[in-house]
N, C-alpha and C positions, 0 to 999 in steps of 0.2 A: 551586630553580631552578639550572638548571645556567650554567657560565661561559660568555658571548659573547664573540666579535670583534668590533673595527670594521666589520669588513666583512661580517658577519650583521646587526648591529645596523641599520645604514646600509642595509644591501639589503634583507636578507628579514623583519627585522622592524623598517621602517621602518613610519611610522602613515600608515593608513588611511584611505578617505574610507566606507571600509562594510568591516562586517566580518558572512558568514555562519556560524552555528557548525551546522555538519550538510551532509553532501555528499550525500544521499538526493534522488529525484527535485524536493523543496519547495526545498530549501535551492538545489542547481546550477539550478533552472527559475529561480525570485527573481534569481541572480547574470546569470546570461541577460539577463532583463528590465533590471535596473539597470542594466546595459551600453546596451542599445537606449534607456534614457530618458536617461541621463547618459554619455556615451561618454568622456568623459573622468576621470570618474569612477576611483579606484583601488579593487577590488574583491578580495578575498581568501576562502577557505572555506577554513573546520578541520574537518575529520575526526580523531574518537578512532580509527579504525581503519585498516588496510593499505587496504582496501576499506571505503566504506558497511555502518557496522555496524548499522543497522536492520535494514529489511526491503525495501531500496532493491534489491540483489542476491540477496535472500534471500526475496523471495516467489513464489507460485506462477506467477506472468503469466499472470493468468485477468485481462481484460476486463470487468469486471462492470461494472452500475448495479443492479442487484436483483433479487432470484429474488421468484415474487409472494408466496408465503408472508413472505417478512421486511419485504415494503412491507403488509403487511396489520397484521404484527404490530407495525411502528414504528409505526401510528395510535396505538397506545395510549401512544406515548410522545413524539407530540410532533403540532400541527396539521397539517392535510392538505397546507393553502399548503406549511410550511416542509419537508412529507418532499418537493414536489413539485419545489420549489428544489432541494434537495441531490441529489435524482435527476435534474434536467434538469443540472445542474452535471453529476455523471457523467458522462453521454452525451455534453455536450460537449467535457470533458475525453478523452473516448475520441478524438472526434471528430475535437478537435485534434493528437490524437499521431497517427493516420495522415495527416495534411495533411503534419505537420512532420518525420514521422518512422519515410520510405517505407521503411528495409530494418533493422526489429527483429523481421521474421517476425510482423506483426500478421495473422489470419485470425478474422473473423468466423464461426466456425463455428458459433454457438449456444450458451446454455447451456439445461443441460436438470436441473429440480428433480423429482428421486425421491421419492416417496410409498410405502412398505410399509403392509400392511392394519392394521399397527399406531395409521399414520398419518391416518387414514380422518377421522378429526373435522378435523382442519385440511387435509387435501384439498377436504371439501367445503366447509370455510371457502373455502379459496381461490376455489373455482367462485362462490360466490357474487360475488366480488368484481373477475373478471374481465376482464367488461364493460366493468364502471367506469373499471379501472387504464387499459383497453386506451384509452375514450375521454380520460381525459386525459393520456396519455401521445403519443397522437396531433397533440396542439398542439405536441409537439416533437420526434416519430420520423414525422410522416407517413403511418403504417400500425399496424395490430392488431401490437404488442406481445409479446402472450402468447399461446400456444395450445396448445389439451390434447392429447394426440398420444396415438391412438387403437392403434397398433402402434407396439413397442417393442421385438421380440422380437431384431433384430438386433444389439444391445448386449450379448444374453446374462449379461445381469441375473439372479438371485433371488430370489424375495420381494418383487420391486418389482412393487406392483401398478398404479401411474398416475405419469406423467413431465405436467408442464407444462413446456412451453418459452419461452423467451427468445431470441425470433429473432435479435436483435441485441448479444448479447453474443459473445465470444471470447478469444482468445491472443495472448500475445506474448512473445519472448526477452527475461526483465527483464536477463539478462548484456548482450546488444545491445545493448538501451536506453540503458542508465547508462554506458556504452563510448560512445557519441553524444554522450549530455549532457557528459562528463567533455571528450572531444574540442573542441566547439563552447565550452565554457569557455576552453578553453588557448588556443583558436585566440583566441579574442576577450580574451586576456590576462586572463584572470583567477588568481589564483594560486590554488594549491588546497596546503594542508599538511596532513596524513596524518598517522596515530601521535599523536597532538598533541588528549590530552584536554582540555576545560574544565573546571575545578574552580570560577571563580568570576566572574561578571564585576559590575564595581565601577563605576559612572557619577559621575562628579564634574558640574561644572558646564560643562567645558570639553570633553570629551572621554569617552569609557568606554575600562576597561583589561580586558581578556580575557585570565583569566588560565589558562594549561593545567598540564600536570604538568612543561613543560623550559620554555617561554618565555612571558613576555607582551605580548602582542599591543594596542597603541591604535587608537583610529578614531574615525573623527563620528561612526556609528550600528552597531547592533550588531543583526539576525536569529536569532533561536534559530529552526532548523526541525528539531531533533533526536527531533519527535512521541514514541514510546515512553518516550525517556530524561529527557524536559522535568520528569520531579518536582526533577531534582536541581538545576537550575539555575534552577528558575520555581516554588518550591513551592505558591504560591498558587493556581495554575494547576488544571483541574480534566481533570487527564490521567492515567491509569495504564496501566502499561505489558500488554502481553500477547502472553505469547508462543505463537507458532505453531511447529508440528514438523510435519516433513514428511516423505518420502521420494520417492525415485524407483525402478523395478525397473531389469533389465538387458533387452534389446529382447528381447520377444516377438511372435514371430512370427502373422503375422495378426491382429495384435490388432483387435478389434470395438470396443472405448470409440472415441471419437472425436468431441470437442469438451470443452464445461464441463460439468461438474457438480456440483449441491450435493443432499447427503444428510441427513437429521436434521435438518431446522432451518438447515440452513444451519453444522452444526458440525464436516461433513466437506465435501470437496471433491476432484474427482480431474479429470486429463483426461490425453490422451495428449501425450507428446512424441514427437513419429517415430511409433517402435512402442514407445514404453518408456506406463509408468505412473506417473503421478506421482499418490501423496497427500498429504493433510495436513490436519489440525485435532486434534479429540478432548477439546479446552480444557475443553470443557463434564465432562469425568472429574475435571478436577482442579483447578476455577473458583480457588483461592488459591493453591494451587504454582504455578499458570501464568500469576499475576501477581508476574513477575518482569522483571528485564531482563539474567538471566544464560541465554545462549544456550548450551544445552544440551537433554539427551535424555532422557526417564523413560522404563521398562520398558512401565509402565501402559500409556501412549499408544502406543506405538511396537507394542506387541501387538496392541492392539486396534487400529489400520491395517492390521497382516498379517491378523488376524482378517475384516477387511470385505474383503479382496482375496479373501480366500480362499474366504468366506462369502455374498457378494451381487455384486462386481464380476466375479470372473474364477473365478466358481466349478467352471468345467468346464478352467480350465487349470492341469496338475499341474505342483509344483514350480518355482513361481514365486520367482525369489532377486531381493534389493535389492542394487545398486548402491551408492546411496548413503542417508542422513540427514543432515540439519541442523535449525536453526530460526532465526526471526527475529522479532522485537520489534514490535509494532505498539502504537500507542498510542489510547487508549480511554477511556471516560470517562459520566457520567448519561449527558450527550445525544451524540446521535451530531453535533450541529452542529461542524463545524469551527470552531477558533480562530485565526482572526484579527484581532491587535488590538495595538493598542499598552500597550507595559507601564510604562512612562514615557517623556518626551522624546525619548529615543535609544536606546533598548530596542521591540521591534517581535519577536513568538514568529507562529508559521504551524504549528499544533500538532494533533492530535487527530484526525488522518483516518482513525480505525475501521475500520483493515482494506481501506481504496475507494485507498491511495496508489496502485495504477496507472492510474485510473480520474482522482482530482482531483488528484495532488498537482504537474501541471505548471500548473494552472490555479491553484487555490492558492499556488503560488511566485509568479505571477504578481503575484495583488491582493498578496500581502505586499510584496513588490516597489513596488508601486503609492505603498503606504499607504508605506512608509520614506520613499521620495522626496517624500511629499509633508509628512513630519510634521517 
């Protein structure tokens, strides 16, 4: 610990009446809520990073609740009720961020899941199953869902030989986003501290001390929403980190993609921004190096993206160059149920949102929210 002042100690790291550790959409939506239940309340968020070191600024801003291949193949891993919940959560999670959150460039443009002949056994799984998804998803979108789309050719795909769509998914600027939530935090006096890792946090009978790599921080109750990084502060917790690598091209001209979509299972993804190209996944080449939580680049992955640009997405456009690469951290786990729960008395985690945080993670800030204020 490094030395304080009186007038750090007294101001900025006077004690708490809540303390959130993670400034990602879970963490800043929770600080939100706790303002609107207790306004008097004194509310703080630590951030390990300059920026949200998840995947809070660092995801693709695709809109999803489910492509139908991954709602078919989560039956096998969990009852129909509980995929049916975390998908209606989705959608309304979606729902709510354009009510709340009219200028992050949200565009319902669809997302659309690619099939290769490769693919052809779980295509016609999916058809099977179509129907079904379409009728109970109808109890909470009002309309057919999914639909097979018969011409495809304007995307300038190849080797894709069948696209199902998801009329109702889309895009959005996660920089905008997080640029809003960060705003409507300060505006509603929330403090927010940056750079400022947690190494440990310790509950007494009176108070918990939170404690980072320069100060420690007290309060009544304490939110872990740091999803990916939760092993190291919640180890009993059943979350593992996973990371996603991405890139974006430099703006091509005319470009023909244009909306979501998911490839392989759902192990890549791309859609346009502008005229640019954004990919990312590939997780599935290297399932234990890319359970990590050090934000970085492998050759592997990163080739096989230009490879699929060059090979099935944009295969009739020469000398396609990146712009940029990064990756970011998502947290994962058996079930794909979100965690939220209380971890003793004044300890409350909002943990585990597989990859869906632009989808739940303001609705989930929310209940955790809920559940502190009320424990």
């Amino acid at each position: 610990m490094i030395q304080t002042s009186f007038w750090e100690q007294s101001v900025f790291l006077r004690p708490r009446d809540y303390l959130i550790v993670g400034s990602g959409i879970t963490g800043l939506s929770a600080a939100l809520r706790i303002k609107e239940l207790q306004p008097s309340a004194s509310v703080a968020v630590i951030e390990r990073g300059t920026l949200p070191s998840g995947a809070g600024t660092k995801n693709a801003g695709f809109a999803c609740f489910g492509s139908l291949s991954e709602l078919v193949d989560d039956l096998n891993h969990m009852s129909e009720n509980q995929l049916l919940d975390l998908v209606f959560k989705r959608r309304r999670g979606l729902q709510l961020l354009q009510r709340k959150f009219p200028n992050i460039d949200f565009e319902q443009c669809g997302g659309y899941e690619l099939f290769t002949s490769a693919d052809q056994d779980r295509y016609e799984s999916c058809l099977q199953f179509i129907n079904h998804f379409n009728q109970k998803l109808k109890k909470e979108v009002g309309e057919n869902v999914f639909v097979e789309l018969s011409e495809f050719e304007k995307f300038g795909f190849q080797g894709v030989s069948h696209i199902i769509q998801n009329r109702f998914e889309g895009a959005l600027n996660p920089g905008k986003f997080m640029r809003e939530l960060l705003r409507r935090c300060r505006n509603a006096d929330i403090e927010i501290f940056s750079g400022a890792d947690v190494v440990n946090i310790d509950e007494t009978s009176g108070e918990v001390t939170v404690s980072t790599t320069y100060h420690d921080f007290t309060c009544e109750k304490v939110l872990v929403a740091v999803n990916g990084f939760a092993q190291k502060l919640l180890p009993g917790v059943d979350v593992v980190p996973a990371r996603a690598q991405v890139l974006i091209t430099k703006p091509i001209p005319d470009l023909k993609v244009k909306g979501t979509f998911h490839y392989d299972r759902g192990y890549y993804y791309f859609r346009n921004v502008g005229n640019r190209l954004l990919l990312g996944g590939g997780r599935n080449l290297d399932v234990d190096g890319e359970t990590t939580t050090v934000a970085a680049l492998t050759k592997k992955i990163q080739n096989r993206l230009e490879e699929l640009i060059a090979q099935v997405i944009l295969p009739t456009v020469p000398n396609v160059e990146i712009e940029q690469r990064w990756s970011g951290i998502m947290g994962t786990g058996k079930s794909k149920s979100v965690i939220v729960k209380n971890i003793s008395d004044r300890v409350v985690c909002a943990v585990r949102l597989g990859g869906m945080g632009v989808a739940i993670g303001s609705i989930i800030g929310e209940e955790a929210a809920d559940l502190i204020c009320k424990t």
